[in-house]
N, C-alpha and C positions, 0 to 999 in steps of 0.2 A: 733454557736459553743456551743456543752456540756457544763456542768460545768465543768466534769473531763476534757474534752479537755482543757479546758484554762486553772487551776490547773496546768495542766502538763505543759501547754505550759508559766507560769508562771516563775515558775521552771527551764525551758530551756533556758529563758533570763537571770535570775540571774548565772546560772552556765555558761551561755556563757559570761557574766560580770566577771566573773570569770577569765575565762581564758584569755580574754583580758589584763586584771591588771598583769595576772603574766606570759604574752605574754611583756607586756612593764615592770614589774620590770626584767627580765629575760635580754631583751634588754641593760636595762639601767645597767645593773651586768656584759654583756661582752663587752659594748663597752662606760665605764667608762669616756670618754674623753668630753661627753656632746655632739656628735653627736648620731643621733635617725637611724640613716642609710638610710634616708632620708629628704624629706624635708616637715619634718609633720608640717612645721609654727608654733613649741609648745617650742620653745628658747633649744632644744636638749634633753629634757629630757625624750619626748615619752609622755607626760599628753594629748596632743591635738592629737597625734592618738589613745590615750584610748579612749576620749571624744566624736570624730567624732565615732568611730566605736560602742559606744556602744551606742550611738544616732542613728546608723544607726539602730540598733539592737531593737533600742523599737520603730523605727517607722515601721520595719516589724510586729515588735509584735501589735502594734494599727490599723496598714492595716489587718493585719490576723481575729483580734477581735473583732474590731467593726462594725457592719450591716451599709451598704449604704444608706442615707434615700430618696424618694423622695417624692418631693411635689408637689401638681398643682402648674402651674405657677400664677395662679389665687388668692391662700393662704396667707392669712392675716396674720400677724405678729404674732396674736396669735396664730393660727392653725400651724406654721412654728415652734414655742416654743414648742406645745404640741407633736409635732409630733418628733421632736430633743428628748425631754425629753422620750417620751416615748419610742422610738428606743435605743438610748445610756444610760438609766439609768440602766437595766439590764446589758449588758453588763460592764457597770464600776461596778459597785455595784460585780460584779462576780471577774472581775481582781482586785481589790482592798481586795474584801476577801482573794484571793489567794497570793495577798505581804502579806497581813499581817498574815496567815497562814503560808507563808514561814519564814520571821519575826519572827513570834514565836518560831518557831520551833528552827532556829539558837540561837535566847535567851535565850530559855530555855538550849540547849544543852553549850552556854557560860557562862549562871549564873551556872549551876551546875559543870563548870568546868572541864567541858570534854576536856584532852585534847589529846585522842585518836581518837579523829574525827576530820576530817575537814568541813569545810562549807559545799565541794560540797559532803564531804558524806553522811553530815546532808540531803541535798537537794536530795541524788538521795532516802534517807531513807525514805523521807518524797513524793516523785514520786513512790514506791513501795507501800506505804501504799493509796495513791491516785489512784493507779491500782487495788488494791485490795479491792477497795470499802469504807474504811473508812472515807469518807468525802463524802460521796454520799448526804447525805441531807442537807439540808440548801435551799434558794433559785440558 
């Protein structure tokens, strides 16, 4: 996967994080009584269907992103490290630029006290500027 592909696809976990949290505050605002309108195992309050679903959410995002590795069956322990290492170090090294590129961005837009933006504007601000090339380099 691109760099821009992950970036975006970074992006797309945190603003669907998003909507989760205010899919269960939104929940838990019309049906006040401590039931989840089901039975999320979460004592009523909808925390353990935010949690499952956006676990679900970043283990599509880590199937999506990171390369499948294989090795001879034959491969010595250190040949199995070097080969892990070298397949998933890029990969993380990429999605972790990308939180923390996201990260920033909402930082910056909260220390300075914006409070004409929301998160997921900052985020689709900062998925606009990642379409149009500004984060093209780096590894």
């Amino acid at each position: 996967m691109e760099r821009t592909e992950v970036l975006k696809r970074v992006i797309g976990i945190l603003t669907e994080a998003q909507d989760i949290r205010r899919a269960v505050e939104t929940e838990r605002d019309t049906n006040p009584d401590g039931g989840d309108g089901g039975d999320g195992g979460d004592g009523g309050d909808g925390h353990g269907d935010a949690v499952e679903a956006t676990a679900k959410v970043a283990s599509t995002l880590l199937n999506e992103m990171l390369p499948s590795i294989s090795v001879p069956a034959d491969a010595t322990p250190q040949q199995v490290a070097t080969a892990v290492a070298e397949a998933l170090g890029p990969a993380l090294h990429t999605m972790v630029s990308g939180f923390s590129l996201a990260f920033t961005s909402l930082a910056i837009a909260h220390d300075g006290g914006r409070t004409d933006v929301s998160a997921i504007e900052v985020l689709q601000e900062l998925a606009l500027e990642i379409e149009a090339g500004t984060y093209d380099e780096g590894p």
